[in-house]
C-alpha positions in Angstrom: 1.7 25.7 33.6 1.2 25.0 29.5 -1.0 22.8 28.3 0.1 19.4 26.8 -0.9 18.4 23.8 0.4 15.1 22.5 -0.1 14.5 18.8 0.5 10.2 17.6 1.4 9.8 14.0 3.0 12.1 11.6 0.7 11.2 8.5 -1.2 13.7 6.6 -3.5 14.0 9.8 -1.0 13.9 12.3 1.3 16.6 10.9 -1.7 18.6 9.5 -3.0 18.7 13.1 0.2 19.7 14.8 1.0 22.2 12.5 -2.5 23.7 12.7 -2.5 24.0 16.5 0.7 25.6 16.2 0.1 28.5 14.2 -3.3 28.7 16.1 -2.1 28.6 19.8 0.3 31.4 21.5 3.7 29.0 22.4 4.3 30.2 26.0 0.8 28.5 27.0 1.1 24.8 24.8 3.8 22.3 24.2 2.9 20.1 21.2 4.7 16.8 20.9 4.8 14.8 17.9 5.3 11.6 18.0 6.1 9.3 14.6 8.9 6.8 13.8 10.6 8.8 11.1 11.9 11.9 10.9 10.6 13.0 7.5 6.9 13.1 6.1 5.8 10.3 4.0 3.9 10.9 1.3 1.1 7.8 1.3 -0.7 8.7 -1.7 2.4 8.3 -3.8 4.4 5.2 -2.5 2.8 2.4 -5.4 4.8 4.9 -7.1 8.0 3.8 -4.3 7.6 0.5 -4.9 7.4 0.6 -9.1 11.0 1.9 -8.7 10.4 6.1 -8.6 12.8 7.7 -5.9 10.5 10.4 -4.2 11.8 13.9 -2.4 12.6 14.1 0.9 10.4 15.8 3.2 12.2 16.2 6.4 9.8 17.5 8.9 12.4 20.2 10.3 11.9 22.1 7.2 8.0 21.6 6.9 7.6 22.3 10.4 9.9 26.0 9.8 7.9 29.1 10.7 5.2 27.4 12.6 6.3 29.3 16.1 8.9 29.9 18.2 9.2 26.5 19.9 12.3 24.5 20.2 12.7 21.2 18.3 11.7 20.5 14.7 10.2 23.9 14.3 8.3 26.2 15.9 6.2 25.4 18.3 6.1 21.5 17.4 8.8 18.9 18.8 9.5 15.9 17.0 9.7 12.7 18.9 11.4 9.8 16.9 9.6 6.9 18.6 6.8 4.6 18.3 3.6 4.0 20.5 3.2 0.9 22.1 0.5 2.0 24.7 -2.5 4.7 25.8 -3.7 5.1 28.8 -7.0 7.4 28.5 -7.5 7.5 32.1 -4.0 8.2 33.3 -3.9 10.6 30.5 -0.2 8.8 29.4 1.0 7.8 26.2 3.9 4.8 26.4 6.6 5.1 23.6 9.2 3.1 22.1 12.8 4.0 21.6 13.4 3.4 17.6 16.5 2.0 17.9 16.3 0.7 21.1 14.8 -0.8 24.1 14.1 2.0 26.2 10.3 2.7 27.4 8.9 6.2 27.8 5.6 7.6 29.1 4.3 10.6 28.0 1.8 12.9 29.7 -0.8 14.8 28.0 -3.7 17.3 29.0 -5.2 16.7 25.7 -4.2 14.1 23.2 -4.6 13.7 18.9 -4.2 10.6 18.3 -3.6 10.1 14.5 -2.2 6.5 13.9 -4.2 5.5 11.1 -4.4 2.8 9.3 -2.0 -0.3 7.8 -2.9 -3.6 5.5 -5.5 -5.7 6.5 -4.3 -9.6 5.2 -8.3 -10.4 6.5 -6.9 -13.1 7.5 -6.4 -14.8 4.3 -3.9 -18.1 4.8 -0.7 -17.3 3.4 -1.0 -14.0 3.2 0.9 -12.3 5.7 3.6 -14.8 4.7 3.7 -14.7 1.2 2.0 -11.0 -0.1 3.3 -7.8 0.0 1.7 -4.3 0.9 1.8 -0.7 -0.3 0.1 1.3 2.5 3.4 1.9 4.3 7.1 3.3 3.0 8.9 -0.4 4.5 6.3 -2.5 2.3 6.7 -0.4 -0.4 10.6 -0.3 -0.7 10.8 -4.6 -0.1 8.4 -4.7 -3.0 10.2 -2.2 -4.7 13.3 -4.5 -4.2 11.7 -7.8 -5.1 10.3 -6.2 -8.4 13.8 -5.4 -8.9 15.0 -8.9 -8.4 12.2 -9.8 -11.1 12.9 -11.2 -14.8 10.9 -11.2 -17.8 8.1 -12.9 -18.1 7.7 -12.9 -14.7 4.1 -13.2 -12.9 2.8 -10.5 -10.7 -0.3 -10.2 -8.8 -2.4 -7.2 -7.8 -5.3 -8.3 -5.3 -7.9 -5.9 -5.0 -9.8 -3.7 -7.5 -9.9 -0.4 -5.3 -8.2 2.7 -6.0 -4.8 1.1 -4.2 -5.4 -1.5 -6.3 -5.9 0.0 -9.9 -2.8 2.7 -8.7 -0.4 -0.2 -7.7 -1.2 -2.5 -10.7 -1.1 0.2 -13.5 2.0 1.7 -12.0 3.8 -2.0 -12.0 2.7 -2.5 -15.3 3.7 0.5 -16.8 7.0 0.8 -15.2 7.8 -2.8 -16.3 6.0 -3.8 -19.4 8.3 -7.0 -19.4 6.2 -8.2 -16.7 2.8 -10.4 -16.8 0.5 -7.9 -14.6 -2.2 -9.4 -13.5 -5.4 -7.5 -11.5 -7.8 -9.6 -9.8 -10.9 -7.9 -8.0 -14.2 -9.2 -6.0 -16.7 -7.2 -8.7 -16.7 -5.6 -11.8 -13.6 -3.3 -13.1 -14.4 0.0 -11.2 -17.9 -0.7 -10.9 -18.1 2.0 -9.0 -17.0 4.6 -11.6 -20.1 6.2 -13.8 -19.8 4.8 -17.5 -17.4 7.2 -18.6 -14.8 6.4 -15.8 -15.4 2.7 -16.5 -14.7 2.9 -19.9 -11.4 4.6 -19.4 -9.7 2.4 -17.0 -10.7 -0.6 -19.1 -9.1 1.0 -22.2 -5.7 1.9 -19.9 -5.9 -1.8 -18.4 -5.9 -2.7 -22.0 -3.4 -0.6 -23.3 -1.2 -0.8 -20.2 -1.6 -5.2 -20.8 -3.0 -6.0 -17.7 -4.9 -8.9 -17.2 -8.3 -8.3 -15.1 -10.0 -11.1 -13.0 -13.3 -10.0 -12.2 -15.8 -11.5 -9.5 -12.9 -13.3 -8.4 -12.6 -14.0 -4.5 -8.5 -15.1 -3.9 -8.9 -17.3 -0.7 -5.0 -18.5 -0.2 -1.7 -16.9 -1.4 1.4 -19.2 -1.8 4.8 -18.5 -2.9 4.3 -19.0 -6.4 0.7 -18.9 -6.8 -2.6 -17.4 -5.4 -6.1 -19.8 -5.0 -9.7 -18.5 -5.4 -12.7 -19.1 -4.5 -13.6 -21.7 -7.0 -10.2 -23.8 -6.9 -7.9 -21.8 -9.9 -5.2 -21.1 -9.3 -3.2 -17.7 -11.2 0.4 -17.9 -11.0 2.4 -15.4 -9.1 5.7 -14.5 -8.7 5.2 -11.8 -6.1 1.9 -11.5 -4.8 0.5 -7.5 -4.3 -2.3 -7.1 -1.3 -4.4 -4.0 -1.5 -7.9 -5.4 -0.3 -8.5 -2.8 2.8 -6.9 -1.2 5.4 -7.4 -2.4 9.4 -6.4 0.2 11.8 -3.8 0.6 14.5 -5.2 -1.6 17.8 -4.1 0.8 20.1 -7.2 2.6 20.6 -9.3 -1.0 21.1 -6.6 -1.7 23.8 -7.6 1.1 25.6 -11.1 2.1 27.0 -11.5 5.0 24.7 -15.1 4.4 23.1 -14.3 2.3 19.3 -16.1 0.5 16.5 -15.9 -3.0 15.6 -13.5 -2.1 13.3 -11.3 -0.6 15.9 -11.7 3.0 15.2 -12.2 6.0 17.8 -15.6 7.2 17.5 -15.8 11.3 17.4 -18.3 14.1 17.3 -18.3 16.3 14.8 -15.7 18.1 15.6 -13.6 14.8 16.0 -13.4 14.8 20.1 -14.5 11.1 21.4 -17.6 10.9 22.7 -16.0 8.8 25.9 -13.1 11.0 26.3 -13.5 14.8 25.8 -9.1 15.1 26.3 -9.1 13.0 23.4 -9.3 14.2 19.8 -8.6 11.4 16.6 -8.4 12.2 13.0 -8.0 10.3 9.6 -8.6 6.4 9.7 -8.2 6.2 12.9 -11.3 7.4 13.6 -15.4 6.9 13.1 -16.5 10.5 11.9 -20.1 10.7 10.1 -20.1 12.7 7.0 -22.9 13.9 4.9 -26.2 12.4 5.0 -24.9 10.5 7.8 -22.8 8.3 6.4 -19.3 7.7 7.9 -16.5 9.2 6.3 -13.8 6.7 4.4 -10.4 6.1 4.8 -8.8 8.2 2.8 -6.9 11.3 2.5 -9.9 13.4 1.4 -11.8 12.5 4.7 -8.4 12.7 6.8 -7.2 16.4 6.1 -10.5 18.1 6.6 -10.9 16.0 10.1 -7.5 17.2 11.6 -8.3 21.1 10.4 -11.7 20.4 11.9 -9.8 19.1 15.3 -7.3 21.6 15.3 -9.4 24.4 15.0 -11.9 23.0 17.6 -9.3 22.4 20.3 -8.1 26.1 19.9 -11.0 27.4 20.5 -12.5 25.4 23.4 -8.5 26.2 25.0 -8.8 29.7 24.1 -12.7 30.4 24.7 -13.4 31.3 21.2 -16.6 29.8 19.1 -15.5 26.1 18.4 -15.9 25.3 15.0 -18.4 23.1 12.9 -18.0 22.6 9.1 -19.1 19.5 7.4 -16.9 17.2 5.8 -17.8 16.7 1.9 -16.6 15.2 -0.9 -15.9 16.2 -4.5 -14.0 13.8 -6.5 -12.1 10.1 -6.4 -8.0 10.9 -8.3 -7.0 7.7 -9.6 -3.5 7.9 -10.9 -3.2 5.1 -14.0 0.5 5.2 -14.7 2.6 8.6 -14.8 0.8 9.0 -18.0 -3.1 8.3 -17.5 -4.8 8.7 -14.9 -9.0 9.4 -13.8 -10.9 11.5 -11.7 -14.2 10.8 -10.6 -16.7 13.2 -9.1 -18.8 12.3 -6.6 -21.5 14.0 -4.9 -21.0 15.8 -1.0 -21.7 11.7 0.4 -19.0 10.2 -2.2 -21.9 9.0 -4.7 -20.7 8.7 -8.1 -22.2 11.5 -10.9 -21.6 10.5 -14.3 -18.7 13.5 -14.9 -15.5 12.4 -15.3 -11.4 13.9 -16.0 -9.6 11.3 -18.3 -6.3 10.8 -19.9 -3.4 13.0 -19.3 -5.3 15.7 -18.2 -6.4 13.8 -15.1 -2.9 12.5 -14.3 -2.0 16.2 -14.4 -4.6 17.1 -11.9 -4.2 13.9 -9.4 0.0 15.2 -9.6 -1.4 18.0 -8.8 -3.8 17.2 -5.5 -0.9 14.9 -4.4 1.4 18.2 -4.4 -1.4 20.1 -2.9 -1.8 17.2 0.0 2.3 17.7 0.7 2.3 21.3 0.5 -0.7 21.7 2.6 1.0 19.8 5.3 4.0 22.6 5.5 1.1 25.1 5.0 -1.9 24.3 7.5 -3.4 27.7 7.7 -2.9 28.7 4.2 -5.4 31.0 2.8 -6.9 31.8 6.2 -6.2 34.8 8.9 -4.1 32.7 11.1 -3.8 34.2 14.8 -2.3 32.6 18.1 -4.2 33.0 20.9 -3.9 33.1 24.5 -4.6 29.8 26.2 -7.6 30.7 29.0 -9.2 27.8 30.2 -8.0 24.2 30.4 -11.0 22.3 29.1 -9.6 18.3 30.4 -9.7 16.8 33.6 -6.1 17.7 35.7 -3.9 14.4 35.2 -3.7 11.5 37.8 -1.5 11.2 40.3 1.4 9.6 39.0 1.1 10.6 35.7 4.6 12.8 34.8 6.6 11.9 32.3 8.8 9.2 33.6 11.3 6.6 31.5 11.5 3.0 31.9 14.1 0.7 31.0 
């Protein structure tokens, strides 16, 4: 009988993982299901760049996916599942999934499960705006901003809220785009007060240049229509309102009785299995993973891809009784894109503390183009670089599912 291996969400750490386990596992022992609402890859680190008005390639996962076995579906070894997850049962070892474009109710069985949903905007609850703001951590927000930018005249007033890397990337990327527009950046500190004094310097002379105009230490604590409030009663007029304070993640996982933070994220070992749930692996946002000098990793891509090749690689060799695995997850640098024709990257130390080196200018939009490339072509490429040999399943290393628990369709 093969083994099952379920993978939720197609991001950068859902199709890294499934990839990964595909070129590392022999296909007549594993099936590997991915599950994600879209048929193509979306690249997240690139869509403030959607919603400014640039048309980005295609990624269709049949083609990234080519080469990876000799499975049947979208490639080898890995079948595509158009649908969305409303439901995880970690004790019936099931996955529930929506039709796309339709009613109809599936539920998936898995001997181990990657679950890889990620993350979305977090409103925090703000009044007015889930009504009234607009997001760029998902391709749908992206293209309705993208279309009310479009619908914008001169002069008009638009918002960034939030002063971290989404926000500097979204803001500068507006205001470059459209230079007819009033940009206007409002954050809860300092201008990158995070950057060292080199970094700082730069992005205040781009946010300059570029005409932006920066509210520091400002707290926005209602968004109207036309308008957003802070914390001291002022109102800044906006035409369209951009939210980029956070991300929350998916609340699957706290609706099941997998092991989670506050926060709502799956808490892992290192090599990203949950600590409640050994048939259960999560990667990227979704989960809690401590890093280096044991703090927890960040959501981000550069915490994200290193977990799923850390997961991957783990479950293949606890499958196929081979040493399992244990690198640490460190950090190198922050790539802030500034425009298509500026952009910054900060290096941090191993535990993402800032040292004062810096890239500026066009060199560091260069590189960030370049690492955002990288991130794409490293999801068609998971093994890239290293001796990459399937092995024969040998051991199942999960409980044997509950009664009751084959796949089975509902209306």
């Amino acid at each position: 009988m093969q083994h099952s291996i379920v993978v939720l969400g197609a991001g950068y750490t859902g199709a890294v993982a499934a990839g990964r386990l595909a070129r590392r596992l022999h296909s007549e022992d594993v099936t590997i299901t991915l599950v994600n609402p879209e048929p193509d890859f979306v690249e997240r680190v690139r869509l403030h760049q959607l919603a400014a008005g640039q048309d980005l390639a295609p990624r269709p996962f049949s083609e990234m996916f080519a080469g990876a076995g000799t499975g049947a579906g979208t490639g080898a070894g890995v079948e595509l599942k158009l649908a969305r997850v409303t439901a995880v049962d970690v004790d019936r070892k099931t996955v529930t999934v929506a039709a796309v474009d339709g009613p109809a109710r599936e539920e998936l069985a898995y001997d181990t499960l990657v679950y890889a949903l990620g993350s979305g905007w977090n409103d925090e609850g703000v009044p007015g705006t889930a009504d009234h703001a607009h997001e760029v951590s998902s391709r749908p927000g992206a293209l309705r901003l993208r279309e009310r930018l479009a619908a914008l005249g001169a002069g008009r007033a638009v918002v960034v809220v939030g002063g971290g890397l989404t926000g500097l990337e979204a803001a500068t990327e507006i205001a470059e785009a459209r230079p007819d527009l009033d940009v206007a950046l409002v954050t809860s500190g300092a201008l990158g007060d995070w950057l060292s004094e080199r970094g700082r310097a730069h992005l205040r002379k781009v946010v300059d240049e570029l005409g932006i105009t920066v509210h520091e230490d400002t707290a926005v604590t209602a968004v109207r229509a036309d308008c957003v409030t802070t914390a001291d009663g002022t109102t800044i007029p906006a035409e369209v309102t951009v939210w980029t304070t956070g991300f929350a993640v998916h609340p699957i996982a706290r609706a099941s009785t997998l092991e989670v933070t506050d926060r709502g994220q799956i808490v892992v070992d290192s090599t990203m299995r949950s600590v409640s749930h050994p048939d259960v692996y999560a990667v990227g946002d979704a989960a809690m993973a401590i890093g280096p000098a044991g703090k927890p990793l960040r959501m981000s891509c550069a915490s994200g891809v290193p977990m799923a090749w850390q997961a991957a690689d783990a479950l293949a060799a606890r499958l196929t009784g081979t040493k399992v695995p244990r690198v640490t997850i460190r950090y190198f640098q922050q790539c802030i894109s500034l425009g298509r024709k500026e952009g910054l990257v900060q290096f941090v130390t191993a535990d993402d503390r800032t040292v004062s080196r810096a890239l500026t200018g066009r060199v560091a939009a260069l590189y960030k183009e370049l690492i955002c490339r990288g991130a794409a072509w490293g999801v068609a490429n998971p093994t890239a670089g290293i001796p990459s040999r399937r092995r024969r399943v040998v051991r199942q290393e999960t409980r044997s599912r509950p009664e009751g628990a084959e796949a089975t369709a509902a209306a």
